[in-house]
N, CA, C and O atoms as a DFTB+ gen file, in Angstrom:
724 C
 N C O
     1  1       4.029      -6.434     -53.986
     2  2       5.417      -6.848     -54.013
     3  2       6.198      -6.040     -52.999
     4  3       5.890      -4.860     -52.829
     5  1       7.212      -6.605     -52.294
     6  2       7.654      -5.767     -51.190
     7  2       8.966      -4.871     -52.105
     8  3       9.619      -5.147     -53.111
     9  1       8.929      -3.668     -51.147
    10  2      10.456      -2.703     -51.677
    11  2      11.396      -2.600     -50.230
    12  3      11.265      -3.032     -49.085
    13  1      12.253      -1.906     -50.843
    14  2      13.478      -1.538     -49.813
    15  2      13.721      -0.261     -50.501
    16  3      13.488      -0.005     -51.682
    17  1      14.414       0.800     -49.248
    18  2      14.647       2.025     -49.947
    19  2      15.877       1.775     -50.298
    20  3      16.753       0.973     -49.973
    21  1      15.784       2.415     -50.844
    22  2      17.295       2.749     -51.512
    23  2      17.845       4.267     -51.213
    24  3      17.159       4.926     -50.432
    25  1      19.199       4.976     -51.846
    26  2      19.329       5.980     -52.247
    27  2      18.555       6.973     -52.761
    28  3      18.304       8.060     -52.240
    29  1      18.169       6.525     -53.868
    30  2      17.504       7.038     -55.201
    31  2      15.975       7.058     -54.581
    32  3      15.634       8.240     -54.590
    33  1      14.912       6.242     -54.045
    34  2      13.968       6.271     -54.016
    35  2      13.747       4.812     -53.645
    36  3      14.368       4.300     -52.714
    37  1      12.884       4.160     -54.358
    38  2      12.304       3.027     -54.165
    39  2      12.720       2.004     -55.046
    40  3      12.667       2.284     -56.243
    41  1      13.117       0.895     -54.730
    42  2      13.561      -0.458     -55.882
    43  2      12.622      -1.483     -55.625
    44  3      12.107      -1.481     -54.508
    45  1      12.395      -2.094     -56.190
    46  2      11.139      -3.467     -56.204
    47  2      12.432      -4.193     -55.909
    48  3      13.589      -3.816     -56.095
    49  1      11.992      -5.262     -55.434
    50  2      12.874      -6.754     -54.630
    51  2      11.847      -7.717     -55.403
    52  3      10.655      -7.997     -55.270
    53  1      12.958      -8.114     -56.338
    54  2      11.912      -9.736     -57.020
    55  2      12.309     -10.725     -56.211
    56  3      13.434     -10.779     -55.714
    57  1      11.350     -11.608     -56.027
    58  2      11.297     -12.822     -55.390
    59  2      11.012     -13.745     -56.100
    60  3      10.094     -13.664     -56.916
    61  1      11.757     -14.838     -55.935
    62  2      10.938     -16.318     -56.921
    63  2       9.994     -17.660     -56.314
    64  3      10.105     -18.885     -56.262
    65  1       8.762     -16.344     -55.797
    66  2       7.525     -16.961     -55.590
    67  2       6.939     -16.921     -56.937
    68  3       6.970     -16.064     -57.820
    69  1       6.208     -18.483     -56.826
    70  2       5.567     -18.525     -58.038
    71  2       3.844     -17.875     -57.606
    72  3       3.217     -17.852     -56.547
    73  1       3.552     -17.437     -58.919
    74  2       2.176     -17.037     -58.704
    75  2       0.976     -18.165     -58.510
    76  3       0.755     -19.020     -59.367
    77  1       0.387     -18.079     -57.530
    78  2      -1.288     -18.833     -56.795
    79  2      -1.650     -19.566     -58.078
    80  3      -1.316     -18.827     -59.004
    81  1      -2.176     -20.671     -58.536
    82  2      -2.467     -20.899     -59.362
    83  2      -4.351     -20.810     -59.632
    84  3      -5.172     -20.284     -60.383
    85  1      -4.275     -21.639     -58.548
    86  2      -5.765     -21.774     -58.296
    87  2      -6.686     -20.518     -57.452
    88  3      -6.192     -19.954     -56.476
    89  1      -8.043     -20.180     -57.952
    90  2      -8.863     -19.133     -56.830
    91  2      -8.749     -18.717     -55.687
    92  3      -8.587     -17.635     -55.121
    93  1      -8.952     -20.598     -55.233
    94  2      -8.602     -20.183     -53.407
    95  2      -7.283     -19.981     -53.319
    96  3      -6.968     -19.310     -52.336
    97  1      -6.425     -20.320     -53.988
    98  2      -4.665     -19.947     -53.014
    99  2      -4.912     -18.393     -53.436
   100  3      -4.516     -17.538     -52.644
   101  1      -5.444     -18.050     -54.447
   102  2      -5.005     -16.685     -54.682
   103  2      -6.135     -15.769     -53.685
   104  3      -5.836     -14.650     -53.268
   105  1      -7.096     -16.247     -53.467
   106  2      -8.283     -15.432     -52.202
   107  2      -7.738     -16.010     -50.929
   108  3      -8.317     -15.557     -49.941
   109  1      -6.703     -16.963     -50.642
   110  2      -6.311     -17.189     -49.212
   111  2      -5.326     -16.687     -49.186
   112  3      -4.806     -16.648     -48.071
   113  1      -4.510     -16.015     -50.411
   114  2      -3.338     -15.148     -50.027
   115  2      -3.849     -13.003     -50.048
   116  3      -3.339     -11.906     -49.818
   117  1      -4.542     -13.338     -50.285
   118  2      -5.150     -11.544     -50.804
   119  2      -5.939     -11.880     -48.794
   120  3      -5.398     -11.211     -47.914
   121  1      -6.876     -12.675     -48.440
   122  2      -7.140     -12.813     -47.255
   123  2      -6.268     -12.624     -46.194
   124  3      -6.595     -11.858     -45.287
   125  1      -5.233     -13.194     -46.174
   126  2      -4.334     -13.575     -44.916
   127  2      -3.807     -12.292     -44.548
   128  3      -3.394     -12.168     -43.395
   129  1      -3.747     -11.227     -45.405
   130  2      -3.230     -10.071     -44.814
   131  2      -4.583      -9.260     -44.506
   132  3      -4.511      -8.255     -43.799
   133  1      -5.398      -9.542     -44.851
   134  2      -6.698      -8.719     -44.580
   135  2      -6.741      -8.798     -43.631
   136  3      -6.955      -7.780     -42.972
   137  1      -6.572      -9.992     -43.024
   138  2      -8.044     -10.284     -41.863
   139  2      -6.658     -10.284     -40.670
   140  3      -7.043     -10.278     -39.501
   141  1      -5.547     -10.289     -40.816
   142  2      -4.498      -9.924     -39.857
   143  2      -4.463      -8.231     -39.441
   144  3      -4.252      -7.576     -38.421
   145  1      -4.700      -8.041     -40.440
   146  2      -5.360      -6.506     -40.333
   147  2      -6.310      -6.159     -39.619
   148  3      -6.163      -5.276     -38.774
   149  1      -7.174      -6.624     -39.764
   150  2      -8.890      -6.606     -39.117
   151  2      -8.586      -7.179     -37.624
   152  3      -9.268      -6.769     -36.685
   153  1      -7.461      -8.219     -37.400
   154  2      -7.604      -8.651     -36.172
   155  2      -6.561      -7.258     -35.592
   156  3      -6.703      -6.871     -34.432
   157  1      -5.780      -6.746     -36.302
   158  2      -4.837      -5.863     -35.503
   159  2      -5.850      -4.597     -34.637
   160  3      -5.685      -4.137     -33.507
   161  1      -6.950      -4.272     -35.700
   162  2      -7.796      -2.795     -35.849
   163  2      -8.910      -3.391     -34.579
   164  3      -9.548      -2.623     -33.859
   165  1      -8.955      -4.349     -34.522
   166  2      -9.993      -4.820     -33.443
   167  2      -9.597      -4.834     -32.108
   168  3     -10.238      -4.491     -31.115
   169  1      -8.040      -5.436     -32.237
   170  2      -7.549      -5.476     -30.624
   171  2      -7.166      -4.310     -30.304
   172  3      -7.336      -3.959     -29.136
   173  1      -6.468      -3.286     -31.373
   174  2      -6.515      -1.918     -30.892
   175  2      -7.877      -1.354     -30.285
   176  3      -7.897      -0.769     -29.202
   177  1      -9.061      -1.580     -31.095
   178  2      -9.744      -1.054     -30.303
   179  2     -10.584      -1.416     -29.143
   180  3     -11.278      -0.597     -28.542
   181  1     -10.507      -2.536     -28.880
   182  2     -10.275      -2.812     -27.652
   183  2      -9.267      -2.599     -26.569
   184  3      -9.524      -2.744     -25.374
   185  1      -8.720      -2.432     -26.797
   186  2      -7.232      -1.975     -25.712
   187  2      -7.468      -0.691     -25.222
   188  3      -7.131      -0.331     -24.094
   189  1      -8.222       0.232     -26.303
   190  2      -8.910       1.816     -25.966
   191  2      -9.968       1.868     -25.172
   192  3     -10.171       2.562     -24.176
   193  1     -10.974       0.650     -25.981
   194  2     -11.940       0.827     -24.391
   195  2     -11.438       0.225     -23.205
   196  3     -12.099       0.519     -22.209
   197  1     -10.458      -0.535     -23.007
   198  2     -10.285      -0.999     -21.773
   199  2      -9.435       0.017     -21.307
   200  3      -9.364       0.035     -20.078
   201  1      -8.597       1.084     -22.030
   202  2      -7.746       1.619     -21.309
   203  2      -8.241       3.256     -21.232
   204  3      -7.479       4.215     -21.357
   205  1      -9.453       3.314     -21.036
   206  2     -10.399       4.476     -20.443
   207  2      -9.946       4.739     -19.107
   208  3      -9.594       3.923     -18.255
   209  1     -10.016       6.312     -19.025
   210  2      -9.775       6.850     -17.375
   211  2     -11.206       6.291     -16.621
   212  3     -12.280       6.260     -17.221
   213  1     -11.076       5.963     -15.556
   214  2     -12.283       5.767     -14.493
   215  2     -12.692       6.616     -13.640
   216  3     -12.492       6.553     -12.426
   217  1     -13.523       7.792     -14.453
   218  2     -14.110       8.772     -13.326
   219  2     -15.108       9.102     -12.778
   220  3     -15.414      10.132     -12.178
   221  1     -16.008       7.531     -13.148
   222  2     -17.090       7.585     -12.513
   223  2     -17.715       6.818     -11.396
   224  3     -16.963       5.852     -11.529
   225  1     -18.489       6.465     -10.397
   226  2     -18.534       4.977      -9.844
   227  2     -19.139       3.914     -10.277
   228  3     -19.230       2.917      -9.561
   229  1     -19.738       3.970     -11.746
   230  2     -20.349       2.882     -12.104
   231  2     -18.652       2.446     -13.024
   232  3     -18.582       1.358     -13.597
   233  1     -17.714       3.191     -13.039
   234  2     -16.487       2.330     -13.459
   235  2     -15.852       1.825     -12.868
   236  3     -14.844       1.425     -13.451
   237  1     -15.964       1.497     -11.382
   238  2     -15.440       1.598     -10.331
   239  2     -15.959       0.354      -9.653
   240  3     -15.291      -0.608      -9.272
   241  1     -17.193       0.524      -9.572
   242  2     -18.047      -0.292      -8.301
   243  2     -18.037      -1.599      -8.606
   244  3     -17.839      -2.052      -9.734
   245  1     -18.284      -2.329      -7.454
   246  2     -18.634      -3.797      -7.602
   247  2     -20.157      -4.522      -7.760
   248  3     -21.094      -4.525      -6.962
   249  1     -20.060      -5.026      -8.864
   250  2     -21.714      -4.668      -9.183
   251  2     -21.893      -6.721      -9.464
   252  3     -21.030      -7.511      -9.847
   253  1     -23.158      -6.943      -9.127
   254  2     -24.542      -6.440      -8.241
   255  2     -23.862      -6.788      -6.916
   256  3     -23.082      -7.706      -6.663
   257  1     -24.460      -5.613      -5.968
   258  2     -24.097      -5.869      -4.554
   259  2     -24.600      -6.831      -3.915
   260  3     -25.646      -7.304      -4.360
   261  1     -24.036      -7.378      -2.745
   262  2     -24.760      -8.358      -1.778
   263  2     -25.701      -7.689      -1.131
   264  3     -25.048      -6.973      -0.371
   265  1     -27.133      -7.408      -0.902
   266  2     -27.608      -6.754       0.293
   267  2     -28.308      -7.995       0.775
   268  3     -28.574      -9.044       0.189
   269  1     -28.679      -7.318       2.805
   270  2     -29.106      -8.112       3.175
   271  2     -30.245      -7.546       3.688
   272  3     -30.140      -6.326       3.815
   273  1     -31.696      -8.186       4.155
   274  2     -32.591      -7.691       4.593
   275  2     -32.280      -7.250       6.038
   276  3     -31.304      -7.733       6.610
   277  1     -33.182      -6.228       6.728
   278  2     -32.388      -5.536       7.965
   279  2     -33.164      -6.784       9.473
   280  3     -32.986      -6.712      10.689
   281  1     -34.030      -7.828       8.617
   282  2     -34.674      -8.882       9.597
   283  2     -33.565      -9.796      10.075
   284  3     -33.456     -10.290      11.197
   285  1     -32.570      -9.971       8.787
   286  2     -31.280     -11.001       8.944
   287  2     -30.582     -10.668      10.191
   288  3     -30.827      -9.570      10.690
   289  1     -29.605     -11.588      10.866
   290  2     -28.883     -11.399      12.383
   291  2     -27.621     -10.863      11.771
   292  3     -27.297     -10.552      10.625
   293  1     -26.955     -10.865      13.075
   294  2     -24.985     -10.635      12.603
   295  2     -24.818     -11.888      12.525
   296  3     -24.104     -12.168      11.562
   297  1     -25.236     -12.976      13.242
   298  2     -24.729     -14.156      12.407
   299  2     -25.126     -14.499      11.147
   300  3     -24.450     -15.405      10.660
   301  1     -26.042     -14.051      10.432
   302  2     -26.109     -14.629       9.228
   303  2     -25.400     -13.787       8.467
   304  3     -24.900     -14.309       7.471
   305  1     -25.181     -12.518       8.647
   306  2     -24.297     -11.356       8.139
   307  2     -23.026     -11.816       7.798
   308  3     -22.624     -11.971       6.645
   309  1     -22.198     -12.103       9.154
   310  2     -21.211     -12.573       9.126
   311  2     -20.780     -13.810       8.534
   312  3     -19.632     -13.870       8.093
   313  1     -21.536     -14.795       8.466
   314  2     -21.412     -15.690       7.239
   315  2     -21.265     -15.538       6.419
   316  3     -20.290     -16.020       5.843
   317  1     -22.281     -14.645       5.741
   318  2     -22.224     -14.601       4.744
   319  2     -21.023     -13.875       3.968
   320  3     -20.871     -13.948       2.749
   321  1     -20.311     -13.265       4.720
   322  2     -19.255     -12.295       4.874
   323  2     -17.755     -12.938       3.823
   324  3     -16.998     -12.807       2.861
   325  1     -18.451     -14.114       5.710
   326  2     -16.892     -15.111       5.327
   327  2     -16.784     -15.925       3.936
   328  3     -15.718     -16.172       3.371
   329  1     -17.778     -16.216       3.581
   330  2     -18.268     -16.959       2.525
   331  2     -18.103     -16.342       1.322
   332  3     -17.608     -16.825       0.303
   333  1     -18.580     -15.158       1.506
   334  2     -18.165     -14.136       0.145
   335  2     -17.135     -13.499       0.169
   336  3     -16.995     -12.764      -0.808
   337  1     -16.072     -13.473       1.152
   338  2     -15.014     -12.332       0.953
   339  2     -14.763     -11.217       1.499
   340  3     -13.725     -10.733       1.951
   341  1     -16.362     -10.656       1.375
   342  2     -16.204      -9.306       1.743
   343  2     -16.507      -8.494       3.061
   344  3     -16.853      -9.175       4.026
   345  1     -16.430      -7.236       3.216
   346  2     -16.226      -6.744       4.607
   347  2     -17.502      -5.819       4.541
   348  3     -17.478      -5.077       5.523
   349  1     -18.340      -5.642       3.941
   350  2     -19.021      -4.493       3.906
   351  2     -20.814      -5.068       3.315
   352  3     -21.044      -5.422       2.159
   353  1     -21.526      -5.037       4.078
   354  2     -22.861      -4.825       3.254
   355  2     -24.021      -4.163       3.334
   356  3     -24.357      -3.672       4.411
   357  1     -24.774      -4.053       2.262
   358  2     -25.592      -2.379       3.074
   359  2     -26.762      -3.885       3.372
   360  3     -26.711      -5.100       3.186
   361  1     -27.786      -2.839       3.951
   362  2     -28.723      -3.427       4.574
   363  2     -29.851      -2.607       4.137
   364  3     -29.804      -1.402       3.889
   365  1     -31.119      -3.563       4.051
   366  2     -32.201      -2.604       3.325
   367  2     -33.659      -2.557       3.971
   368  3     -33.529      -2.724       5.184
   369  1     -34.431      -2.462       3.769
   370  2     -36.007      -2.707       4.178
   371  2     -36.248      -3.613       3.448
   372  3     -35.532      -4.232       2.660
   373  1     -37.779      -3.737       3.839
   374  2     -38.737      -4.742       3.456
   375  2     -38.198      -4.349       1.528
   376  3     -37.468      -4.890       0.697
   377  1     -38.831      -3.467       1.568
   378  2     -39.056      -2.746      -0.413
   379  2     -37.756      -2.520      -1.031
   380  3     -37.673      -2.191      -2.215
   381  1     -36.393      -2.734      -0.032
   382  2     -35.305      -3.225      -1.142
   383  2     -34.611      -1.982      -0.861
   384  3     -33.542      -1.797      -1.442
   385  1     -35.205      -0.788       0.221
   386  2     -34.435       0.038      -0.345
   387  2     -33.459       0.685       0.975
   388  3     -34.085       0.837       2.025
   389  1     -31.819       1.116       0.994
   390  2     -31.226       1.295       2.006
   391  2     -31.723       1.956       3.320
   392  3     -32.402       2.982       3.346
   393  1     -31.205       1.078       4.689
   394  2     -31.766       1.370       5.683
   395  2     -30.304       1.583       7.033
   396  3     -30.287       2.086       8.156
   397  1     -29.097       0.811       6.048
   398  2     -27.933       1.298       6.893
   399  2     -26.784       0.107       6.444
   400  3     -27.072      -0.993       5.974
   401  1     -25.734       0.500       6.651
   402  2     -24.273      -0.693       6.183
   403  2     -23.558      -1.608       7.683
   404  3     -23.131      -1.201       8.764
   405  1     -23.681      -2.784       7.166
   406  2     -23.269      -3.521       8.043
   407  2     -21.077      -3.938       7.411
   408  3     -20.443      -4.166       6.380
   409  1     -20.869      -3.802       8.733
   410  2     -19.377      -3.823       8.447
   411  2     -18.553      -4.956       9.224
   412  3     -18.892      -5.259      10.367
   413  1     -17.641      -5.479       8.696
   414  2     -17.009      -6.704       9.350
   415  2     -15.730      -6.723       9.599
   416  3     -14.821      -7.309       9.011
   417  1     -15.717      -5.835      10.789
   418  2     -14.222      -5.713      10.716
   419  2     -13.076      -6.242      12.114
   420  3     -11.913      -5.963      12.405
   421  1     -14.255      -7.222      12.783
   422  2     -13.309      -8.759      13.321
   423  2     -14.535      -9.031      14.273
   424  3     -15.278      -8.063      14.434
   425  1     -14.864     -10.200      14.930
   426  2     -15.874     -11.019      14.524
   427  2     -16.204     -10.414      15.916
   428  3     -15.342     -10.056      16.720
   429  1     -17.788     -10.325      16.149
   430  2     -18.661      -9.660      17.063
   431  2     -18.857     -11.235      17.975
   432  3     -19.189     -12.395      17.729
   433  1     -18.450     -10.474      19.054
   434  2     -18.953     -11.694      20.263
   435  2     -20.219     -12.557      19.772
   436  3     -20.833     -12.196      18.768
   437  1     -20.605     -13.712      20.500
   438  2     -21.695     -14.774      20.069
   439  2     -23.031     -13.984      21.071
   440  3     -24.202     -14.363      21.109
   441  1     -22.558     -13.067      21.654
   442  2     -24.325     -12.275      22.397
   443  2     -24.640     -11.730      21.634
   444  3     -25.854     -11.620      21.461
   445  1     -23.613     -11.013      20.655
   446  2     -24.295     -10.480      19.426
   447  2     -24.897     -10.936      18.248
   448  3     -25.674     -10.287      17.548
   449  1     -24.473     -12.172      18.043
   450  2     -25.144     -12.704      16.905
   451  2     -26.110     -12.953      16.644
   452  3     -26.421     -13.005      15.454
   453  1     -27.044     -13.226      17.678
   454  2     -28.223     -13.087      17.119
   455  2     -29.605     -11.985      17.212
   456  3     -30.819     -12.184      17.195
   457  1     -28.561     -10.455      17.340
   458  2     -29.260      -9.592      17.235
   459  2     -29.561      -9.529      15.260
   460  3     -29.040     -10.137      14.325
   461  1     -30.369      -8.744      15.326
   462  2     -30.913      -8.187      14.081
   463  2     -29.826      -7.203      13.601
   464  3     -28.986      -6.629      14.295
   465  1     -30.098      -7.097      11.715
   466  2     -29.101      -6.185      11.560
   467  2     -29.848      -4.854      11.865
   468  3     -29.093      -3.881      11.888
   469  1     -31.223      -4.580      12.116
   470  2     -31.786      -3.167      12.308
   471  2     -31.382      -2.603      13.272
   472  3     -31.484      -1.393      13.473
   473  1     -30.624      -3.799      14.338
   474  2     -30.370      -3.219      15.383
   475  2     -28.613      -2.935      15.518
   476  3     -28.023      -2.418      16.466
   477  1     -28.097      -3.411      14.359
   478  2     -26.543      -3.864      14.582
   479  2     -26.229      -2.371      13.737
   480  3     -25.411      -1.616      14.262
   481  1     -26.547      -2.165      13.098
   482  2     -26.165      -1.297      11.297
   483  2     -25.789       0.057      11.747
   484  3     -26.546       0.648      12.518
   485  1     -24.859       0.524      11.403
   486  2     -24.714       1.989      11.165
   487  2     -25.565       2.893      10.600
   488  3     -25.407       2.851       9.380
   489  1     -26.292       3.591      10.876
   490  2     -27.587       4.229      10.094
   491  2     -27.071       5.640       9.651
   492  3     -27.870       6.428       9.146
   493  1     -25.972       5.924       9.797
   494  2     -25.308       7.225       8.987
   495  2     -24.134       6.159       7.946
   496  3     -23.081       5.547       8.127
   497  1     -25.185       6.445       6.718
   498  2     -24.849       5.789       5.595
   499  2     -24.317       7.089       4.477
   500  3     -25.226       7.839       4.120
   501  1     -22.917       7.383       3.920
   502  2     -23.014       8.087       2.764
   503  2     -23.352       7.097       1.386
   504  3     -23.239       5.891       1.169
   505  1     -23.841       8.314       0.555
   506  2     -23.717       6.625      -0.744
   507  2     -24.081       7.552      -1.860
   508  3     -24.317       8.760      -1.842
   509  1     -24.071       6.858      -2.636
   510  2     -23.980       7.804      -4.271
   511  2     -24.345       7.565      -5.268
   512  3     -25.135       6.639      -5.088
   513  1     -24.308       7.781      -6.252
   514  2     -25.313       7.454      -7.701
   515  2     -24.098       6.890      -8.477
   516  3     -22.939       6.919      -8.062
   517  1     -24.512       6.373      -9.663
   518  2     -23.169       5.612     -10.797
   519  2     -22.969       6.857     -11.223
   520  3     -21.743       6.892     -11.321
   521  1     -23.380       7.927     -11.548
   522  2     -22.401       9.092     -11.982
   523  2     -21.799       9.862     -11.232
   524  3     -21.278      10.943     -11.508
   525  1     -21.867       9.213     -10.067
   526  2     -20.791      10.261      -9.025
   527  2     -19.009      10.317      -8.968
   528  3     -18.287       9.409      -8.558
   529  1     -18.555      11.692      -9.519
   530  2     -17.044      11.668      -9.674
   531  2     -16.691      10.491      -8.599
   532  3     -17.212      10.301      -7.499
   533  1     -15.427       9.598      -9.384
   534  2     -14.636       8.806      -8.171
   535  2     -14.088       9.576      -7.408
   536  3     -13.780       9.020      -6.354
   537  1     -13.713      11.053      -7.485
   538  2     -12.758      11.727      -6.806
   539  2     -13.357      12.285      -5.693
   540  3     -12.632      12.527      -4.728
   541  1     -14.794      12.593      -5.621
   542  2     -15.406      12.604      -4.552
   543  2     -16.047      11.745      -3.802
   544  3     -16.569      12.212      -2.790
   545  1     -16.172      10.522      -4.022
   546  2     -15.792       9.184      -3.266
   547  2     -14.847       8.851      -2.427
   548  3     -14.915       8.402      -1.283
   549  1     -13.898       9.126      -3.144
   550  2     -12.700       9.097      -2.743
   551  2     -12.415       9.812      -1.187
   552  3     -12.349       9.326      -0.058
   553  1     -12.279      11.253      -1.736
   554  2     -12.671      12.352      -0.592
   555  2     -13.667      12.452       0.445
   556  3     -13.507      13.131       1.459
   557  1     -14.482      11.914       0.242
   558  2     -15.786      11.729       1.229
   559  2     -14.960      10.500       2.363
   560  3     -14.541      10.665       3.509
   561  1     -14.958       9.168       1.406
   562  2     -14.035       8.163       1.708
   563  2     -13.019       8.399       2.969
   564  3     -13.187       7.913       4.087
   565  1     -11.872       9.285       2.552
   566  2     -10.811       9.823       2.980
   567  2     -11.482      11.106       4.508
   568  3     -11.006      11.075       5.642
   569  1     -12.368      11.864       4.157
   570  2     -12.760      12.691       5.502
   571  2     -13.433      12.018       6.617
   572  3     -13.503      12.344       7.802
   573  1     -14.049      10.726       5.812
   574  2     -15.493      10.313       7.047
   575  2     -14.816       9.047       7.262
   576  3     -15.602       8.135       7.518
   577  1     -13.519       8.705       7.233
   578  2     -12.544       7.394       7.385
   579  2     -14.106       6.136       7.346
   580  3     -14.642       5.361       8.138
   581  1     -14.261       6.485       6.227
   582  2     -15.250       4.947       5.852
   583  2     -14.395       4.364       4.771
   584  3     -13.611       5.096       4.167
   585  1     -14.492       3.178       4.508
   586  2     -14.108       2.072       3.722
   587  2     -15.301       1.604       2.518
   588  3     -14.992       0.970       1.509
   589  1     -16.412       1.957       2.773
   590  2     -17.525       1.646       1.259
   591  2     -18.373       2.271       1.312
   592  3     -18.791       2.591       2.425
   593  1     -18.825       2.596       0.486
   594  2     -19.856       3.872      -0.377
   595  2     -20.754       2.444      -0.824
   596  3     -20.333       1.478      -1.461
   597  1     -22.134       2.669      -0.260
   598  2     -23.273       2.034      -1.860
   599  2     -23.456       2.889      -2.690
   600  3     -23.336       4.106      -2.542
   601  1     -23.839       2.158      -3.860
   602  2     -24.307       3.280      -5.022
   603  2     -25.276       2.718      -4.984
   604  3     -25.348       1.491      -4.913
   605  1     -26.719       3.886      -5.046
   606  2     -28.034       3.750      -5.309
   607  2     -28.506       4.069      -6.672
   608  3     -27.963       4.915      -7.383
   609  1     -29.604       3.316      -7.038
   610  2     -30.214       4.194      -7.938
   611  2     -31.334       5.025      -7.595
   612  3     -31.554       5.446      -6.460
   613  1     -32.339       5.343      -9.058
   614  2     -33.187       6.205      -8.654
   615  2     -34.117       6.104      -7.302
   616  3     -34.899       6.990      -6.956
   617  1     -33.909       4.939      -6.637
   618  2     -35.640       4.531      -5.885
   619  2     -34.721       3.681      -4.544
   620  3     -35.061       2.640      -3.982
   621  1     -33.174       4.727      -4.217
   622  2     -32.535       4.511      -3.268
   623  2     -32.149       2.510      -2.904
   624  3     -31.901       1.977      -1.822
   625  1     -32.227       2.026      -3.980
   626  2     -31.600       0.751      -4.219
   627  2     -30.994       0.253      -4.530
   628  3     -30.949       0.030      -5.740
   629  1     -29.677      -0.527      -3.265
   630  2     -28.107      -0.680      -3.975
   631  2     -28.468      -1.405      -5.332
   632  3     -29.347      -2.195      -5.678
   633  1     -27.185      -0.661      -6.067
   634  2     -26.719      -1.356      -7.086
   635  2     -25.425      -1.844      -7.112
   636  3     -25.063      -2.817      -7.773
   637  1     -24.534      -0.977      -6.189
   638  2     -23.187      -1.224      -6.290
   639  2     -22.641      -1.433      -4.952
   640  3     -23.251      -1.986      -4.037
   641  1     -21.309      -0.900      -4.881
   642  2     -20.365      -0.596      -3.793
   643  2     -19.020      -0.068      -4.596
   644  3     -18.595      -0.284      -5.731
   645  1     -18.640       0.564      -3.707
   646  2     -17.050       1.039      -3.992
   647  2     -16.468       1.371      -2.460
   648  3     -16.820       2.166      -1.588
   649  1     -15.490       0.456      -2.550
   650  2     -14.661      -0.022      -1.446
   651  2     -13.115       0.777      -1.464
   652  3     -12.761       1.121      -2.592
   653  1     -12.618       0.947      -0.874
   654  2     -11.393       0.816      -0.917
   655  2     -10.296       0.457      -1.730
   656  3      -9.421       1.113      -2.295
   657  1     -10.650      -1.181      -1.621
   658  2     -10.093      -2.062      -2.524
   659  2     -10.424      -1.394      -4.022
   660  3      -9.599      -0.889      -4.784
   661  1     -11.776      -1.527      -4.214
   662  2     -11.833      -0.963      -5.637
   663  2     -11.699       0.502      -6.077
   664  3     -12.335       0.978      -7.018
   665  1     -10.634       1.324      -5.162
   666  2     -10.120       2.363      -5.729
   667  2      -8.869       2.092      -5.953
   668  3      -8.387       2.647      -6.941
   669  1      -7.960       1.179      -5.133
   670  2      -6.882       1.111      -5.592
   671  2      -6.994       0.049      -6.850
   672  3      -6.136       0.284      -7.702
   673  1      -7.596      -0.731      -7.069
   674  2      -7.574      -1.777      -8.390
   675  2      -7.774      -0.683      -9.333
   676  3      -7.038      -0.606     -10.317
   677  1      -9.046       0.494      -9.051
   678  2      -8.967       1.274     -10.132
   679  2      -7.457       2.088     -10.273
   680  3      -6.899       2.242     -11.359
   681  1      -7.150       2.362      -9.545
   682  2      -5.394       2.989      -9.362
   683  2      -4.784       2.265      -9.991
   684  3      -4.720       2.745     -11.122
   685  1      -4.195       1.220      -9.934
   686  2      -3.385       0.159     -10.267
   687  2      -3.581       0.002     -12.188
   688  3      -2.767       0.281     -13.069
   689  1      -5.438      -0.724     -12.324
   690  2      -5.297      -0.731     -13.633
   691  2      -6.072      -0.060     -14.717
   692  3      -6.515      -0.572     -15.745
   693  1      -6.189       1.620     -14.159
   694  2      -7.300       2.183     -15.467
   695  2      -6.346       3.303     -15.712
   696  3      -5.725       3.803     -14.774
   697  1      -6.202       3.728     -16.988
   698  2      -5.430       4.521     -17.348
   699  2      -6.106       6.079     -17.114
   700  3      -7.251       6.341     -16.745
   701  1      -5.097       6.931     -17.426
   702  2      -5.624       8.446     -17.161
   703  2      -6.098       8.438     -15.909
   704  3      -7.318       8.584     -15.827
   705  1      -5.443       8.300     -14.806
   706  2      -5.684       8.667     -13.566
   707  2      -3.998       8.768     -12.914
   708  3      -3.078       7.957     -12.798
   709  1      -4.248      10.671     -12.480
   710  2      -3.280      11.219     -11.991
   711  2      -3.147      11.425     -10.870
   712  3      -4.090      11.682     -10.122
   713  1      -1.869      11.350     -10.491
   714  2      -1.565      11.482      -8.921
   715  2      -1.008      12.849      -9.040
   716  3      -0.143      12.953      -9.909
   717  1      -1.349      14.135      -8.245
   718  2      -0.449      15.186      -7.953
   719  2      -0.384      15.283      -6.672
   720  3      -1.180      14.859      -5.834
   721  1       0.997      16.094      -6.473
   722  2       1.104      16.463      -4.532
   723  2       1.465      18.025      -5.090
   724  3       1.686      18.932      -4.288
């Protein structure tokens, strides 16, 4: 029964609801606040895991990466580029595993296109594991003016990327991440 305070303490507020007559009205009224409950305790806790600080790069990265084999050209690179969006892809060997990052950052004459990427690729690659602080991403990022990090795993095989872009999206929407000057 609901109250209101009062002065004194507490007063009951009668209402002239009649009482449930039947099982179900009386288990669909004892329900309806339950399970409004249960939905409240659920979206809270969801809202907690989504609103986790991001300090790692597997919270970060863009996962599964595009790689391309290092046999592929810059034209097929670059297609594939345009096609997907993005500006950045590592490049690997035969066995999958990094051999250098191909970057797209405005379109390579047509003599180039049909070189190989073994021959196109940057072969001073930094790159990092999913537990590597974002903040030294970041910083690495920021000294060696690169734009994407792969993340490898154990057997040096992208799994990820972390771009640019996906530090500021992490900026923008993960909580517990501080700015000081």
């Amino acid at each position: 029964m609901p109250f209101e305070a009062s002065v004194t303490g507490l007063v009951e507020v009668k209402e002239s609801r009649e009482y449930p007559s039947t099982k179900e009205e009386r288990r669909s009224r004892h329900e309806g606040p339950f399970q409004r409950a249960k939905q409240a305790y659920q979206q809270q806790a969801e809202a907690e895991r989504a609103a986790r600080p991001a300090v790692l790069a597997k919270d970060l990265m863009s996962a599964p990466v595009v790689a391309l084999p290092s046999e592929a050209t810059v034209r097929d690179a670059t297609a594939l580029m345009k096609r997907r969006g993005i500006h950045h892809v590592p490049v690997t060997s035969l066995d999958g595993t990094l051999v250098g990052m191909f970057s797209f950052a405005e379109p390579y004459p047509d003599s180039l296109g049909s070189r190989t990427l073994a021959e196109a690729v940057s072969r001073r690659v930094f790159s990092a594991t999913p537990s590597t602080a974002i903040r030294d991403i970041a910083r690495v990022m920021l000294e060696q003016d690169i734009r994407a990090i792969p993340i490898l795993d154990g057997t040096r095989r992208p799994m990820g990327i972390v771009t640019v872009t996906d530090l500021l999206r992490g900026l923008a929407n993960h909580a517990g991440l501080e700015l000081w000057t």
